[in-house]
Every structure is written in C-alpha cells, then in structure tokens.
N, C-alpha and C positions, 0 to 999 in steps of 0.2 A: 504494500500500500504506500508508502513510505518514498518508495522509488517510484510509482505516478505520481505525489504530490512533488516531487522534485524533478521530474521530468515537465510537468505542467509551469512549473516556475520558472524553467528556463526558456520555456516558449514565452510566456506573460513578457520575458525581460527582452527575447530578442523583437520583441512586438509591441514595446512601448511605446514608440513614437506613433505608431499605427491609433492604438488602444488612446493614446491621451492626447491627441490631435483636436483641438477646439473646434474647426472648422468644418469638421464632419460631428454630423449630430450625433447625438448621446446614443439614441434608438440603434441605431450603424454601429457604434463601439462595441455598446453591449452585444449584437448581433454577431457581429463578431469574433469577442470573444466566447460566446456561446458556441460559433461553429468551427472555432481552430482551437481555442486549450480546451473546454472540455473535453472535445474528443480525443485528446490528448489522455487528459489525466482518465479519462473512462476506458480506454483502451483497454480489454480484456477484463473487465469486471463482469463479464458474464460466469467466469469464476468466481468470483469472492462470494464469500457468505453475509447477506446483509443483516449487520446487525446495528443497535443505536449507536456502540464506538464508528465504525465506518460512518454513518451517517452522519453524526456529528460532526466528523473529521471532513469531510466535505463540504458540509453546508459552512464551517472554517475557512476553510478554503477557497468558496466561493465569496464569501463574504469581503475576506481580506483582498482578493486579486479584483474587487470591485472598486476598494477603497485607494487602489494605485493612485497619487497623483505626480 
C-alpha cells in the first residue's frame, strides 16, 4: 500500500505545475488529477482487502494531494 501512496506522490510532484496552474479552472485540475494519480495510486487494488485502515489511508491521501498549493 505504502508503495502506491509513494508512487502517487511522485506523479502529484512531477505534475505540479499542470495541477496548480491558475489559468485553467479548478473543475480541469481536479479532473485531472482524478484521471492521472488516482489511477496511479489504485493500480492493482483489485487485490487488496478493503478494510477502514486502507480506506482511511486514502481518503488521507486524497485529501492532502488536494490541498497542494
């Protein structure tokens, strides 16, 4: 798990300027990042077993790579 969320953060970084671009709307940003690191960081989670740590640990994750400025 561990190594998605640190996989996912190295996308978020190399895609910052992309992601915190004023000029394109908010709506576009979030979109996305919804369509390049999530599927990043979900890559092969149709293995994992969902439990509320996993879940927690991603809605974390989500949270924080939203609050990038």
């Amino acid at each position: 798990m561990m190594h998605r969320i640190t996989a996912a953060w190295k996308h978020v970084w190399n895609r910052k300027h992309q992601l915190l671009r004023r000029r394109v709307p908010l709506i576009k940003r979030v979109r996305r990042l919804h369509s390049t690191i999530y599927r990043r960081l979900l890559h092969g989670s149709g293995g994992w077993t969902p439990d509320d740590k996993i879940a927690n640990e991603l809605i974390t994750v989500e949270m924080r790579m939203l609050r990038i400025r």
